[in-house]
N, C-alpha and C positions, 0 to 999 in steps of 0.2 A: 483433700490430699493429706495424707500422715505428715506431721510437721519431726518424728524420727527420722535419721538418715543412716547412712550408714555404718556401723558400730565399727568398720575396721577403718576408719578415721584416723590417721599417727596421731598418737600424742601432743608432739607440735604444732600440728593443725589445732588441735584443740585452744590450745595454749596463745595460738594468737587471737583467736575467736574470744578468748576469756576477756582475754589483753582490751580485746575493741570494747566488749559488749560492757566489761567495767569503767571502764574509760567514759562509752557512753552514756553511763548511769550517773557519771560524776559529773557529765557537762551537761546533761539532761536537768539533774539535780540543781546544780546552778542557775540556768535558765531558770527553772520552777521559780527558785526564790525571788531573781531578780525579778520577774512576772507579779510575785507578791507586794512588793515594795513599791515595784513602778505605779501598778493599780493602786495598792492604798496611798502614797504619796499623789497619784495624780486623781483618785476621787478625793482627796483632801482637800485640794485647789477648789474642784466645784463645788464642794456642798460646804465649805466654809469650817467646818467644825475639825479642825486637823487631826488633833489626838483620839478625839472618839470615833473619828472616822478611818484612822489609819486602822487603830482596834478592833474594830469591828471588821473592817474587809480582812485583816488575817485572819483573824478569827472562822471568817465563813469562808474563806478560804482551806484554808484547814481541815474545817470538816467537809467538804468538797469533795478534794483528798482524800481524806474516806470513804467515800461513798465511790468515785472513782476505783478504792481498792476493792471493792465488795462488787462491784460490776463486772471489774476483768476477768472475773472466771466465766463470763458468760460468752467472750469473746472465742469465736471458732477457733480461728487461725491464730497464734499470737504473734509469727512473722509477718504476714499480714496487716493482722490490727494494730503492730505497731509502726508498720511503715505511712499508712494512713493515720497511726495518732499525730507525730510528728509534723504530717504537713496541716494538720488542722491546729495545732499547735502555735505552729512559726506563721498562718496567716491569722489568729486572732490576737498571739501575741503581737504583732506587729501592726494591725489595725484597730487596737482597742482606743488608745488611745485619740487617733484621728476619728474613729465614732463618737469617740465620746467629746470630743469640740465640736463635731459637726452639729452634734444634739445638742448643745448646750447654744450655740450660735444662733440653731435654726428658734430655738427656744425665746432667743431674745430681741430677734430680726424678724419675728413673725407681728409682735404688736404694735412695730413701725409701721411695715409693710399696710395693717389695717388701717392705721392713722391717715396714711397718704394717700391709699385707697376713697377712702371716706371722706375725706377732711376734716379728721377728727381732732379738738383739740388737744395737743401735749398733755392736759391736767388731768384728764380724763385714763384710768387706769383699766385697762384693759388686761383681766383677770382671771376668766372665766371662761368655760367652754376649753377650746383647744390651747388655747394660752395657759390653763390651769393643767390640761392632760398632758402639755409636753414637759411643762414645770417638773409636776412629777416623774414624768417617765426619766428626767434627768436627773433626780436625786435616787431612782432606783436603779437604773440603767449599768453604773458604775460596779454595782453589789449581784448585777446579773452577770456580767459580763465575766468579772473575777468568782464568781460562784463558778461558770463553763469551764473557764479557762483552769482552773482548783478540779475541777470534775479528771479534765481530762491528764493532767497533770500526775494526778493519782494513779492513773492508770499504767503510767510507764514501768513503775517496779514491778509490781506481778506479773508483768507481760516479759520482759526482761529473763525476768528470774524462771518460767515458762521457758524462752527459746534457749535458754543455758542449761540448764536439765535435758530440755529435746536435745543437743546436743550429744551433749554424754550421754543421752539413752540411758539412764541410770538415774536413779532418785539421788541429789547431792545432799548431804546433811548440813553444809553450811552454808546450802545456798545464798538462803535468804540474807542471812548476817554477813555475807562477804558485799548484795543487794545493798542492804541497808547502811553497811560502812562507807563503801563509795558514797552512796547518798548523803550520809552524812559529812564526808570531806567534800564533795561535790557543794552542799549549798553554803558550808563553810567561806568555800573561796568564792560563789555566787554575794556573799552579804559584802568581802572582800572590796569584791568589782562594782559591788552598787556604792559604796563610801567613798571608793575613794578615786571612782571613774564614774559611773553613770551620775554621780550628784552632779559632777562640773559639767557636764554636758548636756545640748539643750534634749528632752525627754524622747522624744520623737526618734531622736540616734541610739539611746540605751533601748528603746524597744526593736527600733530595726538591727540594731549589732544581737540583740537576744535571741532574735526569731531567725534572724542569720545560723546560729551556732546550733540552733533547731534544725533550720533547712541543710549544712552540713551533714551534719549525723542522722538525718533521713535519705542523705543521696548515700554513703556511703552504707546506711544499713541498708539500699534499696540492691546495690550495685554488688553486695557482698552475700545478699539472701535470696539473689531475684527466683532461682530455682525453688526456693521453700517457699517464697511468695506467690508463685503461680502467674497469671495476668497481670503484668506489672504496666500497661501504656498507658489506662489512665493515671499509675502512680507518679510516672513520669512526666507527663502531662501537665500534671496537678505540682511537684515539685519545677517545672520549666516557669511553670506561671508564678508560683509563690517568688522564682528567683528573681521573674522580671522586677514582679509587685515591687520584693524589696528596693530594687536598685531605683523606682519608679519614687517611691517614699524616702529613702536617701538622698534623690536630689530635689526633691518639693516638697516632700513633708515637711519640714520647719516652715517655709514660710506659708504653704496651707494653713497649719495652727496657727500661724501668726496673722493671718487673714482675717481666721476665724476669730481669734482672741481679738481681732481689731474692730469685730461688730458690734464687738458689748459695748463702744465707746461710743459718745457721740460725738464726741470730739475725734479728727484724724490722728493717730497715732504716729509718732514723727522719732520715736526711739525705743526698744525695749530692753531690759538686758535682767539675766536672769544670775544672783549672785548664789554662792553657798548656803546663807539666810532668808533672799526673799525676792521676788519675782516685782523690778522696776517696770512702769510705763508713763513712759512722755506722750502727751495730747498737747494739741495746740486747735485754737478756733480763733479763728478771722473773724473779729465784728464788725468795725469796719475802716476806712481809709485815715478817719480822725483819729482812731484807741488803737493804743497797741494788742497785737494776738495775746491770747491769756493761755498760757504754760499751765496743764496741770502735771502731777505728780499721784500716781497711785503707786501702792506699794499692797500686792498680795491681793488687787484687784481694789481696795477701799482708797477712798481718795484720802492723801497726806497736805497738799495745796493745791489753791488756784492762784497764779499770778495775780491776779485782780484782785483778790482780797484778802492774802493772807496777814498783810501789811496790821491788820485788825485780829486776827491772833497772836501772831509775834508779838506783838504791840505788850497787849493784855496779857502773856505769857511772861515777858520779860520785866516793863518798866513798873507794876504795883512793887514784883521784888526788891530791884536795884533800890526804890523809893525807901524802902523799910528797913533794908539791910545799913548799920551803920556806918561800916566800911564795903567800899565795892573795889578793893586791888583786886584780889583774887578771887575767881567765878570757876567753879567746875559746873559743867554742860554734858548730862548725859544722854545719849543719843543726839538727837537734831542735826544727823550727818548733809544735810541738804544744806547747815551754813548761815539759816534762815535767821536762827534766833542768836546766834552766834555776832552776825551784823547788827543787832538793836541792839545789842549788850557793848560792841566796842563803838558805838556812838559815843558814848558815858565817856568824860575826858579823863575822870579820875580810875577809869578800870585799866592796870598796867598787865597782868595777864589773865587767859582765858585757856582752863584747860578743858578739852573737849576728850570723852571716851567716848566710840564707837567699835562695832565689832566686825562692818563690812567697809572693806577696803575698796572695792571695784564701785560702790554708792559714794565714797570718800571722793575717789579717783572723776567720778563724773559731776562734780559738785566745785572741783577742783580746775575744770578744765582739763584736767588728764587722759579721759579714756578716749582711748584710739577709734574707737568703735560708734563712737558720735560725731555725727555733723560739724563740722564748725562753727556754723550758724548757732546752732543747737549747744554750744558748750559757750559762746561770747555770749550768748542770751541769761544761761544759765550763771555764768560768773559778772555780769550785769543783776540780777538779780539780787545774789547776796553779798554785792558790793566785795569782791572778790575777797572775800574772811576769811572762809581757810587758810587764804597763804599769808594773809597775816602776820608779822613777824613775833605780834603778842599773842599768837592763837599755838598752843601746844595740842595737836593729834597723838592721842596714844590710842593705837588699835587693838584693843581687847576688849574680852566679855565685861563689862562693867563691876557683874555681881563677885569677878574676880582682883579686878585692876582697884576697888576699894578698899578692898582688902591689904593691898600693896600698899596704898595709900597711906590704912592705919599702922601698918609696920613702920611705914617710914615718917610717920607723926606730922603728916600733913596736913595743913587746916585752909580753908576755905570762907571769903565773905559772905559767899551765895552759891545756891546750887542750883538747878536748874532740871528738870526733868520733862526733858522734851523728849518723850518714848512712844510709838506707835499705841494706838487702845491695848488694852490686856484682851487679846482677840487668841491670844496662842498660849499654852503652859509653862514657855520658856519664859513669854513677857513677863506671864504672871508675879513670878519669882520679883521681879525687880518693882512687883506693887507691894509687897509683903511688908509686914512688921520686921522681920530681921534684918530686909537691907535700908530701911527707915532708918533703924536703930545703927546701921554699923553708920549711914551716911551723916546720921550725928556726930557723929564722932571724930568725925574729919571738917564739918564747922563748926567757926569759930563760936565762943559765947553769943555774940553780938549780932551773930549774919541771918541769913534767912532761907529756906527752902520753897521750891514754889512746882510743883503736877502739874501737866496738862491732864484733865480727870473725866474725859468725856461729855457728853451731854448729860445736863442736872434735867432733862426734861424726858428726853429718849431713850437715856438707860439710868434712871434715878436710882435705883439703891446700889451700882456700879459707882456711880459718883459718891453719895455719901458714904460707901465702904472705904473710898481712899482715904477722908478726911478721918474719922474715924482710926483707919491704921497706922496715920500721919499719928495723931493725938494719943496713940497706945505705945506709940516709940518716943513719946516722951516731949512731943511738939506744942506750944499754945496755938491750935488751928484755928482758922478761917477759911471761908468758901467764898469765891466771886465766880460771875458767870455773864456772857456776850453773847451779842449775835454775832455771827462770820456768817453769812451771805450763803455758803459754798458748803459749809454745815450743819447751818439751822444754830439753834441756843447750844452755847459751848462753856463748859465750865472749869475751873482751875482751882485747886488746894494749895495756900499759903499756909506757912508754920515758920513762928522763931523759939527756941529753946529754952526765952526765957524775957521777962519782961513785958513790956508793954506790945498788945494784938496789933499784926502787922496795919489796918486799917485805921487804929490810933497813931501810929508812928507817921504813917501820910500824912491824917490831919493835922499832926502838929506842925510841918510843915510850910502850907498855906502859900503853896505855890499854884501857878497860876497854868504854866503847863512845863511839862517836865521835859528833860536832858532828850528825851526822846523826838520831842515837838508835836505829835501826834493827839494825846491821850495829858489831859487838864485834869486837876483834884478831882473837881463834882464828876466828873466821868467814872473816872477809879472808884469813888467811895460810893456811887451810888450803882456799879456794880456788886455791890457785896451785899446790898438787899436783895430776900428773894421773899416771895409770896409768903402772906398770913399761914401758918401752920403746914407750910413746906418739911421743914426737919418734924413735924411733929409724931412720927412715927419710927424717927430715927433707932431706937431701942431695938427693933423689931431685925434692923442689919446689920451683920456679921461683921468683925474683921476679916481680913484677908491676910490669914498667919501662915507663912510659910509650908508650901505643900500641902494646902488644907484646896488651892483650887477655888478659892468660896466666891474673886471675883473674877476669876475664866467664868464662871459659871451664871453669875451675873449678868453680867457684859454680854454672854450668850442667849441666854433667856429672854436680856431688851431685845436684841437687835434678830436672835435669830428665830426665835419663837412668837415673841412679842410684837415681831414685825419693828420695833421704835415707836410704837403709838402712846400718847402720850394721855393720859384720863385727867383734865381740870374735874375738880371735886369742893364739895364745901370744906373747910377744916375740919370739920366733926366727923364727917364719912371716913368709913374705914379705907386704908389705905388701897388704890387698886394699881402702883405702879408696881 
């Protein structure tokens, strides 16, 4: 069928035609982008590496997008092929996201399923075969899907800019660029609605309200062109279905994903809550009738505690410093919004205040017993825990970026006995920022002569030149460092960077001591000091790792390579062999 119509068309008519088909390039447009952001923000979640991963799926997206624009002229009909682009559109926008949980679920609920089957034991890793082929297919799956969805996506403006011209029967000279303008206000206010609407809400709603505003503007381009479309019952068919799906994904999709997000656990999931920084989950396991259930805590899927043993981090975190620092009134606590290390630190009878930064209020709020959104149970357990500290009357919460509120800090010539750095791993480029030499060097400058600084620095075993990069960037901002390292149960060997500014090594200042066990009651001298030993010719290749200087990246990259490349394996060697962590 000729997709020209009639040339003695009023002008008017024209005119509202424009009115639509711009309008629906603009919202088209947005859709696009929010499709780009939702994919690479949600294959970021699963493949762990955020910023290279959000990069890279724009990226292929994009040229997608191209390849979609260099196809559409092969498309017959353009009224047509774009009323059918639309609903393939709005159903893969709208179900990428639930494939892509189901993949990743069926991925990690398939090596149990063998275990139990079989009766195979837990230790035994089950790697190979179909367990290795969905693995992959879920680290690529994510970069397919956004590859289609980028295909088809591209396709909309030359199709567009096709029925506007058929239109007016007439070659428009500015067609394309009246095209391309909408598009570009259109994903304008698309990035808009992803900041400062789809971040706050759970992901699953920003992709069914996207694919929604898809399936709008394919009922109304089906309803407004059905004569230049020709056979429109499966179009309709197929748009009845896409409308159910959504409404079907609106009222279960979230706790679908949430189901599915609750396979990777082995522990029952018993809370989740998803902030503007970073995606909370509460586990709890029953051992049994004598012990209490043990609370864990992940954050961005890596574990942060287990009830049962944290008691052995905090510990180790906390009391070597308070020991070294030789006043403990004033304590600033960056991050440790869970309250945890906050509690061992006002143990100490002589600490008169505690200020704490943090940047997520809603993690504050459930740490605090505040969030509405938690159990009861679940929120007296959690404020039992950390000995309800937050509310504290010596505990100061100020809610900001850290790498900013220090800053404030130095304007207002604040100083500090001790500082505290209880930060998630540098697993993100944000974190990174706050491992760097610069904010090392500004967080000197708000303690005192006398006080002490103390990292939590990951594992000295499982991400070894991760770990020595902090000590390292600690000692280039100006610190006399030391390194101690523990077991925690729940992490395997864990390690921490001590520094004071000036004077005698924080491990000296213990010894001099010659206490029997400290303010904390836990953790005795020989514990503490024979922590700071570590194997025969451990640092001996120390020279060989980088600092981590500001915007250099060097231990995001680190920190990535143990854990995500390296798997966390760990190489014992003689001292003499070249180094293979």
């Amino acid at each position: 069928m000729s997709e020209a119509i009639d040339l003695t068309v009023p002008s008017r008519r024209l005119l509202r035609h424009d009115i639509f088909l711009i309008a629906a390039i603009g919202i088209v447009a947005g859709c696009g982008l929010i499709y780009e952001y939702l994919m690479a923000h949600y294959a970021g979640r699963i493949l762990g590496v955020m910023e290279s991963t959000i990069y890279a799926m724009i990226g292929l997206m994009i040229m997608a997008m191209g390849a979609g624009a260099f196809v559409a002229k092969w498309v017959g009909s353009a009224f047509r092929g774009f009323a059918w682009l639309e609903l393939w559109i709005g159903i893969l926008g709208a179900s990428a996201v639930l494939i892509l949980s189901g993949t990743v679920a069926l991925t990690y609920s398939i090596p149990d399923a063998i275990r139990t089957i079989y009766g195979l034991d837990e230790s035994i890793e089950l790697n190979g075969g179909l367990a290795q082929a969905l693995y992959q297919l879920t680290r690529f799956l994510p970069f397919v899907l956004g590859a289609i969805i980028g295909f088809l996506v591209g396709m909309e403006i030359p199709l567009i800019a096709r029925i506007r011209q058929s239109l007016h029967a007439q070659h428009l000279e500015h067609n394309l660029g009246t095209m391309y303008g909408a598009d570009y206000v259109g994903a304008g206010l698309g990035a808009a609605m992803w900041v400062f609407v789809c971040l706050h809400i759970p992901i699953i709603y920003a992709a069914v309200g996207t694919a929604s505003l898809n399936a709008v503007v394919g009922v109304i381009f089906l309803w407004v062109y059905r004569r230049e479309i020709g056979s429109t019952r499966l179009l309709w068919v197929g748009h009845g279905a896409l409308v159910i799906m959504l409404v079907i994904m609106a009222s279960f999709g979230g706790r679908w994903i949430n189901d599915m997000s609750n396979m990777l656990f082995t522990d029952r999931v018993v809370h989740q809550l998803k902030t503007p920084y970073q995606n909370l989950i509460l586990t709890k396991r029953h051992i049994s009738r004598t012990k209490p259930d043990v609370l864990s805590l992940y954050i961005n899927g890596r574990l942060q505690f287990a009830s049962n043993d944290e008691r052995i981090y905090h510990s180790f975190l906390t009391t070597p410093a308070l020991l070294s620092a030789y006043e403990r009134g004033r304590v600033l606590v960056v991050g440790g919004g869970d309250g945890l290390a906050v509690r061992d630190i006002l143990r100490w009878p002589d600490v008169q205040e505690v200020t704490l930064v943090d940047i997520d209020k809603q993690m504050l709020d459930l740490f605090r017993g505040k969030d509405e959104s938690a159990p009861d149970w679940l929120s007296r357990d959690l404020i039992n825990l950390n000995a309800n500290a937050l509310n504290d009357p010596r505990v100061k919460v100020v809610l900001q970026d850290a790498f900013i509120e220090v800053e404030a800090m130095i304007n207002a010539a604040e100083q500090f006995d001790l500082i505290v750095l209880d930060l998630p791993d540098p697993s993100h480029p944000d974190l990174n920022r706050l491992y760097s030499d610069f904010f090392y060097a500004r967080l000197k400058q708000v303690l005192s002569p006398d006080g002490t600084i103390v990292v939590q620095s990951t594992s000295p075993y499982h991400a070894k030149k991760a770990f020595i990069s902090v000590g390292l960037t600690l000692a280039h901002a100006g610190f006399k460092v030391e390194r101690y390292h523990a077991n925690v149960p729940s992490f395997g060997e864990w390690g921490w960077t001590i520094g004071v500014p000036q004077g005698m090594p924080p491990s000296e200042r213990i010894r001099s001591l010659d206490l029997t066990v400290s303010a904390d009651s836990m953790l005795e001298d020989r514990q503490i000091l024979a922590a700071f030993v570590f194997p025969v010719g451990y640092f001996q290749f120390e020279d060989q790792v980088e600092i981590n200087r500001l915007g250099s990246h060097t231990l995001f990259n680190y920190h990535q390579e143990a854990w995500e490349t390296g798997f966390g394996v760990y190489y014992a060697q003689d001292p003499d062999e070249p180094d293979q962590n």
